[in-house]
C-alpha positions as CSV (number, residue, x, y, z in Angstrom):
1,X,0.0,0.0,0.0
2,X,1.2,3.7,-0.7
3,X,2.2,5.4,2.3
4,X,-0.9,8.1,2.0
5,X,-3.2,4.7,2.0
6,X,-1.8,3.4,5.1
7,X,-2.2,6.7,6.6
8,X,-6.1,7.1,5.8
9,X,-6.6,3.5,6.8
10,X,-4.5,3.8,10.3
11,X,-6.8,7.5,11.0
12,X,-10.0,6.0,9.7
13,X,-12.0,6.5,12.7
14,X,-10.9,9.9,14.1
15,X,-14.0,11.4,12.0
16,X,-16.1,9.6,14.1
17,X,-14.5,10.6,16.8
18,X,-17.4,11.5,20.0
19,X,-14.6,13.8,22.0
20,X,-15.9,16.9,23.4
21,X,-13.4,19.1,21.8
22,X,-14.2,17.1,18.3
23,X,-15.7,19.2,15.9
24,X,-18.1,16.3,13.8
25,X,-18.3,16.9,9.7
26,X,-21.6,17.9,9.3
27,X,-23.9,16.4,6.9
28,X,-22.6,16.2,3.0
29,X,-18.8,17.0,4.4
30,X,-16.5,14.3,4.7
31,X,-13.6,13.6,7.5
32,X,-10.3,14.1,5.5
33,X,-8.5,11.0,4.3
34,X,-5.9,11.5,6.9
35,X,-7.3,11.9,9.9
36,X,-7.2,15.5,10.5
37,X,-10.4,17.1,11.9
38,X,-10.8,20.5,13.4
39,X,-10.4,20.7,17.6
40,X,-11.8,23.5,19.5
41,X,-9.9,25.5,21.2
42,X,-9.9,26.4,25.0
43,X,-10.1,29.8,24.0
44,X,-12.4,29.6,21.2
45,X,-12.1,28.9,17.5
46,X,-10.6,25.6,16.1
47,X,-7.3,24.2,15.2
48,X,-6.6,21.0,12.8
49,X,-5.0,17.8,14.7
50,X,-3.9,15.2,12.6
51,X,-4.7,11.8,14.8
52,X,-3.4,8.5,13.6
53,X,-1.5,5.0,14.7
54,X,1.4,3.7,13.8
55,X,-0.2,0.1,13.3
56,X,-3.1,-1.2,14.0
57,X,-1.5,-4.6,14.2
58,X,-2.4,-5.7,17.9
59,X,-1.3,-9.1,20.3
60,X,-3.8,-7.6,22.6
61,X,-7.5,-9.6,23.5
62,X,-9.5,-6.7,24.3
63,X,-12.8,-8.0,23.9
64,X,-14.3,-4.1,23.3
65,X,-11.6,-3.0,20.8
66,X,-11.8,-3.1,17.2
67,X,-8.0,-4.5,16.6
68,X,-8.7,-7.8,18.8
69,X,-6.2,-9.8,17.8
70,X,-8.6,-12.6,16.8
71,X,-10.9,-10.0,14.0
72,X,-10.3,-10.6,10.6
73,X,-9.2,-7.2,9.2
74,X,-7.1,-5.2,7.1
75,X,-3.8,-4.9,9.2
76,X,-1.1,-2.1,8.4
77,X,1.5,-0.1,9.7
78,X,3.8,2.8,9.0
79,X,7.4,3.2,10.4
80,X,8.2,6.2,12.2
81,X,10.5,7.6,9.5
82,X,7.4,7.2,7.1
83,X,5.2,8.8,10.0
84,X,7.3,11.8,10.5
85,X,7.5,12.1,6.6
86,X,3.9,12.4,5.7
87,X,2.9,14.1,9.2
88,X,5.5,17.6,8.0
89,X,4.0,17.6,4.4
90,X,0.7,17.5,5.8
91,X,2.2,20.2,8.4
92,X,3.8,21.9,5.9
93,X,1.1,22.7,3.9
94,X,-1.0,23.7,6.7
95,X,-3.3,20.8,6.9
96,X,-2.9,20.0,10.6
97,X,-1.1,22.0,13.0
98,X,-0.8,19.1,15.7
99,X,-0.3,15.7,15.8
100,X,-2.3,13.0,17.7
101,X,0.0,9.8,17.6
102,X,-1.0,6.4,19.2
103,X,-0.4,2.6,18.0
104,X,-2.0,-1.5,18.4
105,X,0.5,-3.6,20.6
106,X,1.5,-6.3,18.2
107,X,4.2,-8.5,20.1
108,X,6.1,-7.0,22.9
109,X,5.0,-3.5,24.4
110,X,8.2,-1.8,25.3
111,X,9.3,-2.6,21.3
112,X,5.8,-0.9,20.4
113,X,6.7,2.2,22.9
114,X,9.9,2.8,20.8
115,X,8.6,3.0,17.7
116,X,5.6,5.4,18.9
117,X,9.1,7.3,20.8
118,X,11.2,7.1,17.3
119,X,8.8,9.2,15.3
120,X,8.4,11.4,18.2
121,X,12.0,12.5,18.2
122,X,12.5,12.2,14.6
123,X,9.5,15.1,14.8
124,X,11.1,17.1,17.3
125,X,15.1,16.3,16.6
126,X,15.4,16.1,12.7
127,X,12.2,18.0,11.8
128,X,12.8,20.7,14.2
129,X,8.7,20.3,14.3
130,X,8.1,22.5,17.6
131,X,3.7,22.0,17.2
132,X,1.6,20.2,19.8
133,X,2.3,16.4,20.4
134,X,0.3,14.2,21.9
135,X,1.9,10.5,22.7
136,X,0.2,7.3,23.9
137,X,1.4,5.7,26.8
138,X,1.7,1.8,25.6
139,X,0.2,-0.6,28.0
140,X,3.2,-2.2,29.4
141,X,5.7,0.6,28.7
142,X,8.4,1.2,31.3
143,X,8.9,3.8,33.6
144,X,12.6,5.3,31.4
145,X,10.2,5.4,28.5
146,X,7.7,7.6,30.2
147,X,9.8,10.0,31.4
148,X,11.6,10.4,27.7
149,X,8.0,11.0,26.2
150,X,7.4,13.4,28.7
151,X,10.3,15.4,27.7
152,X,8.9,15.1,23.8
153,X,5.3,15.6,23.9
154,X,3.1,18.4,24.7
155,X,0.4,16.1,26.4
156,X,0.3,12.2,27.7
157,X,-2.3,9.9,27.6
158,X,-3.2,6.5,29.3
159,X,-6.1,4.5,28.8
160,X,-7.4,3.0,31.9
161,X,-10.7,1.8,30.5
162,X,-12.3,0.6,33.6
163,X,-11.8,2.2,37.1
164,X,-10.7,-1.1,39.6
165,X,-9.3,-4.2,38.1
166,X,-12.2,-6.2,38.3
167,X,-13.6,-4.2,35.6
168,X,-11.1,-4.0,33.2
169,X,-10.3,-7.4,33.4
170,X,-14.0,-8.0,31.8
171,X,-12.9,-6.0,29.2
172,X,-9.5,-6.7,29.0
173,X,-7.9,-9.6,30.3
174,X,-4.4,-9.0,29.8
175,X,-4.2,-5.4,31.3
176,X,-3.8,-4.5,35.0
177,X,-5.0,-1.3,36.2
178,X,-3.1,-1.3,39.6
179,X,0.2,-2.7,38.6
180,X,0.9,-0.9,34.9
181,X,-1.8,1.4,33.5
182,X,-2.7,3.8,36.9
183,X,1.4,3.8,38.2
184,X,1.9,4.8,34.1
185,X,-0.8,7.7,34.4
186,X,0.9,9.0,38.3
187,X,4.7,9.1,37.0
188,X,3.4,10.8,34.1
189,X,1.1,13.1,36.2
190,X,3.6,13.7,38.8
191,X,6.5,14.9,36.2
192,X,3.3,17.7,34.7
193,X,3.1,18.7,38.1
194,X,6.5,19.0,39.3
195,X,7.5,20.8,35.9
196,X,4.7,23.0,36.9
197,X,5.9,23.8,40.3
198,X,9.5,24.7,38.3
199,X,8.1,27.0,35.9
200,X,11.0,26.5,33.8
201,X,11.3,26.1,29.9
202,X,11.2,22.6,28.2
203,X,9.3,21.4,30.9
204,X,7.9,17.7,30.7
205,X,4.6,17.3,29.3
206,X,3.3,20.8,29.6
207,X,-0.3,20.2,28.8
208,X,-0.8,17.5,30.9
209,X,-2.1,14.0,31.1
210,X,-5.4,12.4,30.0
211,X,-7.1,8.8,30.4
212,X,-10.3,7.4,28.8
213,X,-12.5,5.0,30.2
214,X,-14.7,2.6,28.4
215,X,-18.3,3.2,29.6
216,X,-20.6,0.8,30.0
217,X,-19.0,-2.7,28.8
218,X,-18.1,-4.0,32.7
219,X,-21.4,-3.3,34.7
220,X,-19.5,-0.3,36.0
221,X,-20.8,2.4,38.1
222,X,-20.3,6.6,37.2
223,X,-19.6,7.1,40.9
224,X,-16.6,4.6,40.5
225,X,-15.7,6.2,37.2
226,X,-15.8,9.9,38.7
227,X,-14.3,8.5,42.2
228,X,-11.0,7.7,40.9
229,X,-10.8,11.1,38.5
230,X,-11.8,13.2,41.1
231,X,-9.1,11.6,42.8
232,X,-6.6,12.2,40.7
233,X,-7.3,15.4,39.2
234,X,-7.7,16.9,43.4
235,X,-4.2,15.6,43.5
236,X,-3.3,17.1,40.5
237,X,-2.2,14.3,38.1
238,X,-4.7,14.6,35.9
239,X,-5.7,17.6,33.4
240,X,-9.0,15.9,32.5
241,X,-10.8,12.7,31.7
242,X,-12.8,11.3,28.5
243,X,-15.6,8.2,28.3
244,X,-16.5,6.7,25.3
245,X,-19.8,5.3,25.7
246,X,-19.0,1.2,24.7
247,X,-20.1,0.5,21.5
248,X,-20.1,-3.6,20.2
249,X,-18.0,-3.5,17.2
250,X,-18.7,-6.8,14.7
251,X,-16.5,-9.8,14.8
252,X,-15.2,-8.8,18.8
253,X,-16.0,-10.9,21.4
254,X,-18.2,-8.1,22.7
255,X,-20.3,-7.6,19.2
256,X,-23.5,-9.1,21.3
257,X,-23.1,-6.8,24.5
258,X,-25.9,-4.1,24.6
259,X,-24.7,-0.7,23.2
260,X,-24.7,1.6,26.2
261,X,-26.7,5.1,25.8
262,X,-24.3,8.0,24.3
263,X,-26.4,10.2,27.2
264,X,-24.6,8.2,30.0
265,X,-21.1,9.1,28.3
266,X,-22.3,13.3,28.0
267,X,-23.9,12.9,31.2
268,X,-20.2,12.2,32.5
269,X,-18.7,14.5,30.5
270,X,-21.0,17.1,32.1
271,X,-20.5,15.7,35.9
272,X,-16.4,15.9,35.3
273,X,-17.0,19.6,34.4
274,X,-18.5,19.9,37.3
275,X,-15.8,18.3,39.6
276,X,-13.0,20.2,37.7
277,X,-14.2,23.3,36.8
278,X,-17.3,24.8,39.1
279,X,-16.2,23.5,42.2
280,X,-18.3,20.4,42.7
281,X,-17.7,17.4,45.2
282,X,-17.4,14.3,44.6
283,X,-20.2,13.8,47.3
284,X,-22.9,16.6,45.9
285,X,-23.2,14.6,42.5
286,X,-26.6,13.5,42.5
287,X,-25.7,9.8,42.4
288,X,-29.2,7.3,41.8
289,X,-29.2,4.8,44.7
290,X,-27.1,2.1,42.5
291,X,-24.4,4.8,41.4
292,X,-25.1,6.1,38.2
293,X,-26.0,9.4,37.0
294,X,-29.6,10.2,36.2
295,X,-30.4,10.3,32.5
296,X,-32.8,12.2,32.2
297,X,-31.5,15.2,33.8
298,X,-28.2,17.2,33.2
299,X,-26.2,17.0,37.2
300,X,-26.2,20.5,37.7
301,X,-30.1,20.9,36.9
302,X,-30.3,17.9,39.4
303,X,-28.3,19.5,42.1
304,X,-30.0,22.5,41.9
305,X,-33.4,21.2,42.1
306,X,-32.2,18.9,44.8
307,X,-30.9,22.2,47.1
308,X,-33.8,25.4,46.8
309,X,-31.9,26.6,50.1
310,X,-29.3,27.9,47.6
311,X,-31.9,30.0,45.4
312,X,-33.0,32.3,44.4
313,X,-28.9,34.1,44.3
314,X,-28.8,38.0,44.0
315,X,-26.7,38.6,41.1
316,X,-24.7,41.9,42.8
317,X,-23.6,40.1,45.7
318,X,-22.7,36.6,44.7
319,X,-19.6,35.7,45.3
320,X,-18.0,33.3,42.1
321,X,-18.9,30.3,43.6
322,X,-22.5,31.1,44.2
323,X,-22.6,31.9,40.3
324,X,-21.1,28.7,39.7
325,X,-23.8,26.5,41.2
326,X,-26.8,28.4,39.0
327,X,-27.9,26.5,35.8
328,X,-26.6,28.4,32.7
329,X,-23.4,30.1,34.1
330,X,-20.4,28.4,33.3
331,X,-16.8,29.3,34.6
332,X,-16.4,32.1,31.6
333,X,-19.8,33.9,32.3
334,X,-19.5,33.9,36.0
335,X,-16.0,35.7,36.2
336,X,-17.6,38.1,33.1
337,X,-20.5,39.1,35.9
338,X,-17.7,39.8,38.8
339,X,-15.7,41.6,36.5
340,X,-19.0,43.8,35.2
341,X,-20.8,44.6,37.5
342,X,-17.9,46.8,39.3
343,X,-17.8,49.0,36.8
344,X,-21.5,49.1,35.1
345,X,-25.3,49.0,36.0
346,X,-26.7,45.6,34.8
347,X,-30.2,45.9,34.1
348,X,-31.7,42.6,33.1
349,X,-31.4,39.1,30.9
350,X,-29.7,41.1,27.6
351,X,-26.8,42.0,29.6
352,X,-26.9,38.3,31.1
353,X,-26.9,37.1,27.7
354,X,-24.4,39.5,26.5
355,X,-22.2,38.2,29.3
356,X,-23.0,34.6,27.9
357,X,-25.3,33.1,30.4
358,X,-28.0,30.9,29.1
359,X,-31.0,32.8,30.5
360,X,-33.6,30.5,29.7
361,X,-31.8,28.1,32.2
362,X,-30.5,31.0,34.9
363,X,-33.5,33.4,35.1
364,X,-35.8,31.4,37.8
365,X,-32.9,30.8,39.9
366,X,-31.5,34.5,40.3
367,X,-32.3,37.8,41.7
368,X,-31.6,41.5,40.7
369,X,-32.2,44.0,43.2
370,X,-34.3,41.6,44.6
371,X,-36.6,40.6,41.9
372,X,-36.4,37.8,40.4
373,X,-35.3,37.6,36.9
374,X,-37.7,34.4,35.7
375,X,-40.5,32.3,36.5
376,X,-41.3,28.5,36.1
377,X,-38.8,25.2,35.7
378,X,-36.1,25.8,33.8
379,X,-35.6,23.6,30.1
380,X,-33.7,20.4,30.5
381,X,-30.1,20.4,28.7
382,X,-30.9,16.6,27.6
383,X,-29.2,15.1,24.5
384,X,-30.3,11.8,24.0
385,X,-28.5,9.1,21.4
386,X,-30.0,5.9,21.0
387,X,-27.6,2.9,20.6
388,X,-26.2,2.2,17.3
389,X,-25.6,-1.1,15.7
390,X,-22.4,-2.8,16.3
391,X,-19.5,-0.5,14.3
392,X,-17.4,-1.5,11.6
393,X,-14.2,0.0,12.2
394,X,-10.5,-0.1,11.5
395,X,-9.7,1.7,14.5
396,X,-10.9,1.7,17.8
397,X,-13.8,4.2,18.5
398,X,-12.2,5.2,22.1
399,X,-8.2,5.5,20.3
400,X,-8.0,9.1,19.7
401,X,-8.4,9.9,23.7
C-alpha cells in the first residue's frame, strides 16, 4: 500500500471521533482521508489535529476494541520515518497544525513504545517540528520510556478503561489497572506537576495527562468512574478525563453486548466539568441509589433542584462560587458578571446574555435588586442518542483519547 493509504486507513475513525473538543463533519462534508479534523480550542475557535497510529496490528485480547487480535481485518502499519514524513508535508502545507500519535501492541510493548518514541523524536530532533504532540502511553511501557515522552510531547495519555481491576479485566484480560496502567498515568502526572511547580522552559509534558474510560462494557458504576478522576485530578495528576460510551464492534467478542446510551457518556462528560471546573464534590453529585448518574436530567439541573436553600442568588452580591452553582453560568460567564458589575449598571437578561449566560436556564434561579429575573422550571439540557448497531471499524472508536 502507498504510504498516504496506510495513513487514511490507520486515521480511519478519528471522523467519528465523540470527544468533546471534536468538531463532527456535518452532513454532506466528509472527514479528510488523513485523519485531521478541526479541535476547538480552549479559547475559542478551532485548530486541525492530525490523529493516527502507527499500526493497527495488535497481540492484545481486548474484547471491546476493534483491533482484537482474533478480528479478521485489514492490518497495516507505517514506520516512524514514514510517519514523520507524511505528518510535516501535511504540516507543511498547513493541513494539521498538531499531531495525535497512538499505536496496536502487536508482540512485545516496550518494542511498540519505541517506535511510537522514534517518530516522536525524529519530529522534534530532525524536523525541528516545535507544534503540539500528543503521545500514547503503551500498556506495558516502562517507567525510562515515560519519562523520555514526557520530555517530547506536549500532552500524555493513558487508557485505563475501567476504574478497579475487576472491571477491566472484563474488558480486558491482559491489562492491569493497579500494577501498569494507573502507576503509568501518576509518573506521568507527577512529572506535569512537578515541571509546573518549576516553571521552567522545556518542561515535561506541559499540557498535561489524559485517560479514557470505556463506559458501559463492565457493569461499572459513574460514581466509581468519577471517584478515581476526582481523585486524581484533586491531587493534580490529571488535566481531564474522556468516556467513550461502549459500543459492540462486529467480529469482537463483545459484538452481542448491549450498546450503552451515548447520554450516560455526555452525562459524565458534564459531571467531570462539574468536579473540575465549578467546584463540585465528589459527594454533591446526585448519584441514583445504584451509582449512576440520572439520564434524564443534566447533574447541575439535578443538584440545583435537589438544594432550593441555595436559590433564588442576587446577582450583585454573589460571590464566584454562588454563580457557579446556577444552571446556565459556566466558569467564563460567572467571572464576566464579577468583573462587570464593578464598573457598570446591569439591568436585566440582555446583559446576562451579553455576558454569555443561558438565561432561559439561569433566570428562575437569580435575583436583581431583589426581583427575580424568571419564572417556572427551567428547560432540561438533555441530548439523548439511541444505541447504534455494532460498528465496523479499522480503529478503535475510544483511540483518539
Amino acid at each position: 500500500m502507498a504510504l498516504q493509504d496506510r495513513l487514511a486507513t490507520l486515521s480511519a475513525a478519528a471522523g467519528d471521533d465523540r470527544e468533546a473538543g471534536a468538531v463532527t463533519p456535518g452532513p454532506g462534508r466528509a472527514a479528510s482521508p488523513m485523519g485531521i479534523v478541526p479541535v476547538r480550542l480552549p479559547g475559542g475557535g478551532t485548530t486541525p489535529l492530525m490523529r493516527v497510529m502507527l499500526t493497527n496490528a495488535c497481540s492484545l485480547a481486548c474484547g471491546y476494541c476493534a483491533t482484537w487480535c482474533g478480528r479478521r481485518m485489514k492490518r497495516t502499519s507505517v514506520s516512524p520515518e514514514e510517519l514523520a514524513r507524511g505528518f510535516m508535508a501535511v504540516h507543511r502545507k498547513g493541513l494539521a497544525k498538531g499531531l495525535f500519535l497512538t499505536s496496536g501492541v502487536p508482540g512485545r510493548p516496550v518494542k511498540a513504545m519505541d517506535r511510537l518514541l522514534a517518530a516522536a523524536e525524529l519530529l522534534r530532533e530532525r524536523e525541528e517540528y516545535r507544534g503540539y504532540l500528543h503521545l500514547k502511553l503503551l500498556p506495558g511501557a516502562e517507567p525510562a520510556q515515560v519519562e523520555r515522552a514526557a520530555l517530547l510531547a506536549d500532552r500524555l495519555s493513558v487508557n485505563l478503561e475501567a476504574p478497579t481491576d475487576g472491571h477491566l479485566q472484563r474488558l480486558a484480560p491482559e491489562k492491569r489497572l493497579a500494577e501498569d496502567l494507573l502507576p503509568k498515568l501518576l509518573q506521568a502526572g507527577q512529572l506535569w506537576r512537578q515541571g509546573r511547580l518549576e516553571r521552567r522552559p522545556g518542561r515535561p509534558v506541559p499540557a498535561g495527562t489524559t485517560t479514557q474510560f470505556v463506559v458501559g462494557g463492565a457493569g461499572e458504576r459513574d460514581r466509581e468512574i468519577l471517584g478515581l478522576v476526582a481523585r486524581l485530578e484533586g491531587e493534580r495528576l490529571l488535566h481531564h478525563a474522556h468516556f467513550s460510551a461502549f459500543q459492540p464492534v462486529a467480529d469482537t467478542p463483545m459484538e452481542g453486548a448491549p450498546a450503552t446510551p451515548m447520554t450516560r457518556e455526555f452525562r459524565l462528560y458534564q459531571a467531570e466539568h462539574l468536579l473540575r471546573q465549578y467546584g463540585f464534590t465528589l459527594e454533591e453529585l446526585p448519584f441514583d441509589p445504584d451509582g449512576d448518574l440520572p439520564l434524564d436530567r443534566d447533574p447541575k439541573l439535578a443538584w440545583t433542584l435537589g438544594h432550593p436553600e441555595w436559590f433564588p442568588v442576587e446577582l450583585l452580591t454573589a460571590d464566584l462560587g454562588q454563580l457557579l452553582r446556577v444552571p446556565g453560568i459556566g466558569p467564563t460567564a460567572a467571572r464576566r458578571i464579577v468583573a462587570e458589575r464593578r464598573r457598570v449598571v446591569l439591568r436585566g437578561l440582555a446583559d446576562l446574555r451579553r455576558l454569555g449566560v443561558q438565561t432561559a436556564r439561569a433566570a428562575s434561579f437569580l435575583t436583581l435588586r431583589g426581583r427575580r429575573l424568571g419564572a417556572g422550571p427551567p428547560p432540561e439540557q438533555l441530548r439523548l442518542h439511541l444505541p447504534r448497531a455494532p460498528l465496523h471499524t479499522l480503529v478503535p472508536p475510544c483511540a483518539y483519547r
